[in-house]
C-alpha positions as CSV (number, residue, x, y, z in Angstrom):
1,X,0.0,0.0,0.0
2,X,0.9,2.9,-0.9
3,X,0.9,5.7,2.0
4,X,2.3,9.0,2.9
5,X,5.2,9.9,5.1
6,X,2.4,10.9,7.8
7,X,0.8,7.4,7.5
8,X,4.2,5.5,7.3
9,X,5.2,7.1,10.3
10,X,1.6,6.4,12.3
11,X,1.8,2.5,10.9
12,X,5.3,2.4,12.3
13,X,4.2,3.0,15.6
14,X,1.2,0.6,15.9
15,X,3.6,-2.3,14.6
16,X,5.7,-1.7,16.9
17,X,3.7,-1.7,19.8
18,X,1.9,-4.6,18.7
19,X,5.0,-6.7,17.8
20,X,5.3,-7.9,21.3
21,X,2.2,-9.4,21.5
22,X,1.3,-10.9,17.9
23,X,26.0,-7.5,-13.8
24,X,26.2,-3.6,-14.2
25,X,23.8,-1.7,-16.6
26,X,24.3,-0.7,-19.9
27,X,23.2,2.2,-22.0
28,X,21.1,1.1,-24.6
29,X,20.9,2.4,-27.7
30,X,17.5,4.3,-28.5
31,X,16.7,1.6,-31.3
32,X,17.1,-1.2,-29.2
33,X,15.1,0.1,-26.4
34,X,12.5,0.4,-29.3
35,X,12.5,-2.7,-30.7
36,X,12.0,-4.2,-27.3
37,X,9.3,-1.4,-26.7
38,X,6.9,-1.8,-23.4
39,X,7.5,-5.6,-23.8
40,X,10.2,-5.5,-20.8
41,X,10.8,-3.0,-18.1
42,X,12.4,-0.1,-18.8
43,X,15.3,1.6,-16.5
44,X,16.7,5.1,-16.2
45,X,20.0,5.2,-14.3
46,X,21.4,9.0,-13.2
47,X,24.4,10.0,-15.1
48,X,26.1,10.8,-11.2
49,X,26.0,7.1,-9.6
50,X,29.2,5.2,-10.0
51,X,29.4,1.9,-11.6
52,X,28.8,0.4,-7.4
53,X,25.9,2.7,-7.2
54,X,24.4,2.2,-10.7
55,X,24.1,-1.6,-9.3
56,X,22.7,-1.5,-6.0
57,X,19.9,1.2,-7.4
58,X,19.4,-2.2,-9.8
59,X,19.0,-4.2,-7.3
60,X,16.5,-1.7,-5.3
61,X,14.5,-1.6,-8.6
62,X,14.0,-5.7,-8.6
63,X,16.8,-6.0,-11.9
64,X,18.5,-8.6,-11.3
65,X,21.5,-9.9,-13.5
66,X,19.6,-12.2,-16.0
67,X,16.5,-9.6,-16.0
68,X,15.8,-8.1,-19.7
69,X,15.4,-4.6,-19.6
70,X,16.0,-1.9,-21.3
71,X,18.6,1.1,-19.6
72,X,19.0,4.7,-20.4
73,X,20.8,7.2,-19.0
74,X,19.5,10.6,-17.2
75,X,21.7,13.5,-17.5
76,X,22.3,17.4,-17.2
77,X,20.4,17.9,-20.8
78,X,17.4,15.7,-19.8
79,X,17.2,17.5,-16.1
80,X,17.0,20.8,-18.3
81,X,14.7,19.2,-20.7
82,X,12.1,18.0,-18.4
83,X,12.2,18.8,-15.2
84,X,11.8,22.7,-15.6
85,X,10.5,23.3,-12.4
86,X,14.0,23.7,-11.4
87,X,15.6,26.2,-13.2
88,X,19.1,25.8,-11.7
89,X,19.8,23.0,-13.5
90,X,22.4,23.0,-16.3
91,X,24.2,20.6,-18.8
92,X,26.5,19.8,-16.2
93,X,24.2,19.0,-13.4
94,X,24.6,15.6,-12.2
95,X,21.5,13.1,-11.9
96,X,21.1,10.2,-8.7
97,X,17.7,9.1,-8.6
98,X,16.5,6.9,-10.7
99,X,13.1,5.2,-12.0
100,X,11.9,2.1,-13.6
101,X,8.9,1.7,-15.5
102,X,6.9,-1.6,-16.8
103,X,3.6,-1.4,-18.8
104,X,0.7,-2.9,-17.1
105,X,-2.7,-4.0,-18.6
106,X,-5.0,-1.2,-19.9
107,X,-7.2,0.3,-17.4
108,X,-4.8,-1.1,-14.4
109,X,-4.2,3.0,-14.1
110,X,-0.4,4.3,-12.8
111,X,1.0,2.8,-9.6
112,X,4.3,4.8,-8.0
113,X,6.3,3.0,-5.1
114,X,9.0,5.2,-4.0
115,X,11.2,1.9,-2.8
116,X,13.6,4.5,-0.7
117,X,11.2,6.9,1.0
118,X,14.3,8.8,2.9
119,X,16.1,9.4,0.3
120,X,13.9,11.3,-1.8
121,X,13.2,14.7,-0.3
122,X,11.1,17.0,-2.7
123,X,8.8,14.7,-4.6
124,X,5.5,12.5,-3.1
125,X,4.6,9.0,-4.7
126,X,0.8,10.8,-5.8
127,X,3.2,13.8,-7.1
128,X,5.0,11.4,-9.3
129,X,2.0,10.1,-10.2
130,X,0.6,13.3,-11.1
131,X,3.2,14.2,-13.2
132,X,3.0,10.8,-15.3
133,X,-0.6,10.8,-15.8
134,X,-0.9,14.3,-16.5
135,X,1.9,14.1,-19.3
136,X,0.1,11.0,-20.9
137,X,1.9,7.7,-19.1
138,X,-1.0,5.6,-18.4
139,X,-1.2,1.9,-17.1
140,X,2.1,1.3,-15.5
141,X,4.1,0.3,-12.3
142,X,6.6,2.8,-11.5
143,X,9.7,2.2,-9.1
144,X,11.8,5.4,-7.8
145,X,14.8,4.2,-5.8
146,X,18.1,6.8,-5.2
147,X,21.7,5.4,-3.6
148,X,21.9,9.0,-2.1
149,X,19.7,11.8,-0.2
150,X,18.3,13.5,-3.3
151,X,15.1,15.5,-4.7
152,X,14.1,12.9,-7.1
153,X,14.6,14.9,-9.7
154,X,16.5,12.9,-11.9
155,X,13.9,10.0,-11.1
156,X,11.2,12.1,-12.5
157,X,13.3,13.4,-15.7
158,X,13.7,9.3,-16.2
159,X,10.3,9.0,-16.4
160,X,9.2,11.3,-18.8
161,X,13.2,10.3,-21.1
162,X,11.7,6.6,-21.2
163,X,8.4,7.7,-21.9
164,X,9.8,9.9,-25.6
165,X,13.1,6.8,-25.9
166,X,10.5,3.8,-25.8
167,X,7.3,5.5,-27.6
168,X,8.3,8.7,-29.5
169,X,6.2,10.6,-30.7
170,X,5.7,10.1,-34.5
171,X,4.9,13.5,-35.3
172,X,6.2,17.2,-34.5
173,X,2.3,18.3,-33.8
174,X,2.5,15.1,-31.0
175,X,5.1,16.3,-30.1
176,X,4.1,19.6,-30.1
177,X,0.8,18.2,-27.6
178,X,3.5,16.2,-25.9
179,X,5.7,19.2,-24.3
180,X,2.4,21.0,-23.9
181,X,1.4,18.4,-21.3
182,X,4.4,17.9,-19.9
183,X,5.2,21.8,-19.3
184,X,1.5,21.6,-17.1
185,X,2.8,18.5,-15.4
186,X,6.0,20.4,-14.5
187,X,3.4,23.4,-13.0
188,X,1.5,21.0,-11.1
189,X,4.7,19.4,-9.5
190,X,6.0,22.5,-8.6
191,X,2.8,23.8,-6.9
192,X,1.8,20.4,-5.2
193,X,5.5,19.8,-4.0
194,X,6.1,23.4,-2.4
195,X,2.4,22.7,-0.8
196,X,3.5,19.7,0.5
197,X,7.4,20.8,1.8
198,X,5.6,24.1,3.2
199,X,3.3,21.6,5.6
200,X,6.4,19.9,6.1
201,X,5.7,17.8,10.1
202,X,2.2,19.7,10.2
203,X,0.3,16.0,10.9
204,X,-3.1,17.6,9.9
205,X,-1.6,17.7,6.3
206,X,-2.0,14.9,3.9
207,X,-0.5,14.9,0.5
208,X,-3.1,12.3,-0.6
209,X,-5.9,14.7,0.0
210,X,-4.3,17.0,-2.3
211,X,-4.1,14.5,-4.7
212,X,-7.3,14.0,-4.7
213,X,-8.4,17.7,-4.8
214,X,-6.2,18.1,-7.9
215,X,-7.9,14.7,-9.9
216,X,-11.1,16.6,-9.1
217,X,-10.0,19.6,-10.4
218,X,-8.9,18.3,-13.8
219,X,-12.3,16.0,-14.0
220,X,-14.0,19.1,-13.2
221,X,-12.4,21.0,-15.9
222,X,-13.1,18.2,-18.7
223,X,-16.6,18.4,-17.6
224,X,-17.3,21.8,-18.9
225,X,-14.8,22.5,-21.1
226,X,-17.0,23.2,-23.9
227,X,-18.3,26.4,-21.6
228,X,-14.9,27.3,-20.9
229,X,-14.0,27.8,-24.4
230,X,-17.3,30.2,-25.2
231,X,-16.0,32.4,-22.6
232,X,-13.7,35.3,-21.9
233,X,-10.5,34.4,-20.5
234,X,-11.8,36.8,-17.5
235,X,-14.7,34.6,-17.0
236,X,-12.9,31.1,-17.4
237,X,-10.2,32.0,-14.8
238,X,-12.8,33.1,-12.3
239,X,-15.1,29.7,-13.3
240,X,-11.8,27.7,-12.6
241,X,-11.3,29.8,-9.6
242,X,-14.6,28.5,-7.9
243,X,-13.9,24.8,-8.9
244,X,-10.0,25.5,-7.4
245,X,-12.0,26.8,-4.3
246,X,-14.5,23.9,-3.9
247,X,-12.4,21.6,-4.3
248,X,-9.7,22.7,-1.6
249,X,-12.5,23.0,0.8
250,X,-13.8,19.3,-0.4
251,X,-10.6,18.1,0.9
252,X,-10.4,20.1,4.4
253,X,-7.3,21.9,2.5
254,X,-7.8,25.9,2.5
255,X,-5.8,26.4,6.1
256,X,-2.7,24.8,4.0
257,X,-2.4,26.5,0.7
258,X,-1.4,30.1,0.4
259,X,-3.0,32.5,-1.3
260,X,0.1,32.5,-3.4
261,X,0.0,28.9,-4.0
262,X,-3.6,28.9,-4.4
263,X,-2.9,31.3,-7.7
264,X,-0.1,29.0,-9.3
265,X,-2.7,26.0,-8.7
266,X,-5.2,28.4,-10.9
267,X,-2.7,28.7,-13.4
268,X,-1.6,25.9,-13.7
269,X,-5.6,24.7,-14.3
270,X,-5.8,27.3,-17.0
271,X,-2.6,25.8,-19.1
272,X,-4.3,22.7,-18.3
273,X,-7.7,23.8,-19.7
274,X,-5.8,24.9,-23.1
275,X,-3.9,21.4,-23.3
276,X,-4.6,18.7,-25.5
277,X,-5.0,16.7,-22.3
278,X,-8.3,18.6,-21.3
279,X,-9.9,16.4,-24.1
280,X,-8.3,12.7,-23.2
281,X,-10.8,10.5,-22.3
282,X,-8.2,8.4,-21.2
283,X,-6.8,11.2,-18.3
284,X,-10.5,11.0,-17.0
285,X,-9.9,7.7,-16.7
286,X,-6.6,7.3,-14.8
287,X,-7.3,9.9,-12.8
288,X,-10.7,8.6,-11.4
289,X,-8.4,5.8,-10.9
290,X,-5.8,7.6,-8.8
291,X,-8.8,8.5,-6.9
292,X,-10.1,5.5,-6.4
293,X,-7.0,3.7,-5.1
294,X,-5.9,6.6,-3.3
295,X,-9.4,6.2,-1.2
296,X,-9.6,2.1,-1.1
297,X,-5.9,2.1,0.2
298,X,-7.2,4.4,3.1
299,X,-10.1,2.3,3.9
300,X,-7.9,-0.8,4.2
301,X,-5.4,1.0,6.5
302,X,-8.4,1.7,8.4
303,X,-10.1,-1.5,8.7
304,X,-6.9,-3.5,9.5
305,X,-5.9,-0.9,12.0
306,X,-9.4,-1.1,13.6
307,X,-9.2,-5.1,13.9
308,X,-5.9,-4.9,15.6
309,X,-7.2,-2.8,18.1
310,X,-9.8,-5.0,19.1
311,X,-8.4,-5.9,22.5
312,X,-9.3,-4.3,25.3
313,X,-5.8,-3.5,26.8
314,X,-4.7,-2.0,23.2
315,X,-7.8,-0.1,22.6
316,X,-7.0,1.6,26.1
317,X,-3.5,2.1,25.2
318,X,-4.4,3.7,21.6
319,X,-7.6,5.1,21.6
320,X,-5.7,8.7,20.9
321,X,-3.8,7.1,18.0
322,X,-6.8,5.8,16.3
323,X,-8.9,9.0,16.5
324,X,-6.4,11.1,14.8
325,X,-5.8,8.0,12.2
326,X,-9.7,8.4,11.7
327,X,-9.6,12.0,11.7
328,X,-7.0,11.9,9.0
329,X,-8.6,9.8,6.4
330,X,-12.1,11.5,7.2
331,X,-11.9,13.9,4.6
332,X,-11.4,11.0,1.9
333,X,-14.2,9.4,2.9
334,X,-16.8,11.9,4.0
């Protein structure tokens, strides 16, 4: 299951109280990685790991040494490329995290496990997942693992490198569409990540929830998208403005996003509205997914959680703990 630092850290503690008592990779070249296509898993190491590192972030990533795969390699001109939410990075910049990607059957939706939570500081699994679905990766299992204390920024340029290297587009108008997404993925990652690093060991805060709120926004948008482009751009941003609104108080989030913030998530709703995504019924699909599994993941936490506290001396012990558990997933399920 796939949980947030919060929940990991809330999980941690009830298991432990209730222990007691219950061969290197290789580049490929671009037309091998074609020919294999989404047939095997696909791999993109960071340019900075050393030939020790480039293995053991294998190994994290479940290749092993008689695995097929496909391997690229992220560097400073694919950091540039895609992840342009960071503008200090340059040719030279050096990339550590890395991601792995393997296509799953249609309608399966994107999965993200982030296989070393500590080491990746800036970027959320539901923010990598975000970013994939938004920039038109659908129906996949995606691994980010990094060696070293990073932003996962190199993980999330992999991403979008094996996307292009393994299905590119055929066309320089998809390709054209292809950027456009991406460039609103890039906004949304930016505004959802400085969201969630601003609300940085606030335990009311759940990433999840704004996750949600930001699948509801875009479903929202495709829903009257026809109205929005009869009007002014005057009247669309202050329609979008509302949804932005309702949506943030849907998910019990107004008290954490900044006006400021609040305005970049607007604007980054408008570049979505003029996107060729706006019209993919295949987005509205994945993200009702996200939503979906986002929300069933929460009710299992909870109904596991509630039968191990079934006993009278642990009920005693963590009837505190299981309010605020309950109180934190309220808002998904309300």
């Amino acid at each position: 299951m796939k949980l947030t630092k919060q929940l990991f850290a809330t999980t941690t503690i009830i298991a432990s109280f209730l222990a007691s008592n219950i061969a290197l990779a290789s580049d490929t070249s671009s037309a091998q990685a074609k020919n294999e296509g989404w047939n095997v898993p696909n791999v993109a190491l960071g340019n900075g790991l050393t030939n020790e590192e480039q293995q053991s972030t294998l190994t994290l990533l479940g290749i092993n040494k008689d695995s097929s795969y496909n391997s690229f390699i992220v560097n400073g001109d694919d950091l540039v490329k895609y992840v342009t939410d960071v503008p200090e990075f340059t040719s030279a910049s050096k990339a550590y995290s890395s991601a792995y990607i393997v296509r799953t059957n249609d309608g399966d939706g994107v999965n993200v496990e982030i296989v070393t939570p500590k080491n990746i500081t800036a970027r959320t699994e539901a923010n990598y997942r975000n970013a994939a679905i938004t920039s038109g990766i659908f129906d996949a299992d995606i691994k980010i693992a990094s060696v070293r204390v990073m932003d996962g920024s190199g993980a999330l340029a992999g991403i979008y490198k094996i996307y292009d290297e393994v299905d590119p587009a055929t066309t320089e108008e998809e390709q054209h569409e292809r950027d456009q997404n991406r460039e609103v993925a890039q906004q949304e990652s930016s505004v959802t990540a400085d969201i969630t690093n601003s609300n940085s060991g606030n335990d009311q805060f759940s990433d999840e929830n704004l996750a949600v709120a930001m699948a509801d926004i875009k479903l929202e948008l495709q829903k009257i998208n026809d109205k929005l482009d009869k009007m002014s751009a005057d009247q669309a941003k202050e329609k979008i403005t509302t949804i932005v609104d309702k949506e943030l108080a849907n998910q019990q989030l107004e008290n954490f996003v900044t006006p400021e913030q609040k305005e970049k998530i607007i604007e980054t709703m408008i570049a979505f509205q003029n996107s060729p995504s706006i019209d993919n019924e295949q987005l509205k699909e994945q993200l009702n997914n996200l939503k979906d599994d986002i929300m069933d993941n929460g009710k299992e936490f909870l109904n596991n959680a509630k039968d191990k506290l079934s006993s009278e001396e642990t009920q005693g012990f963590l009837t505190n703990l299981w309010n605020k558990i309950s109180n934190f997933f309220g808002t998904l399920f309300s």
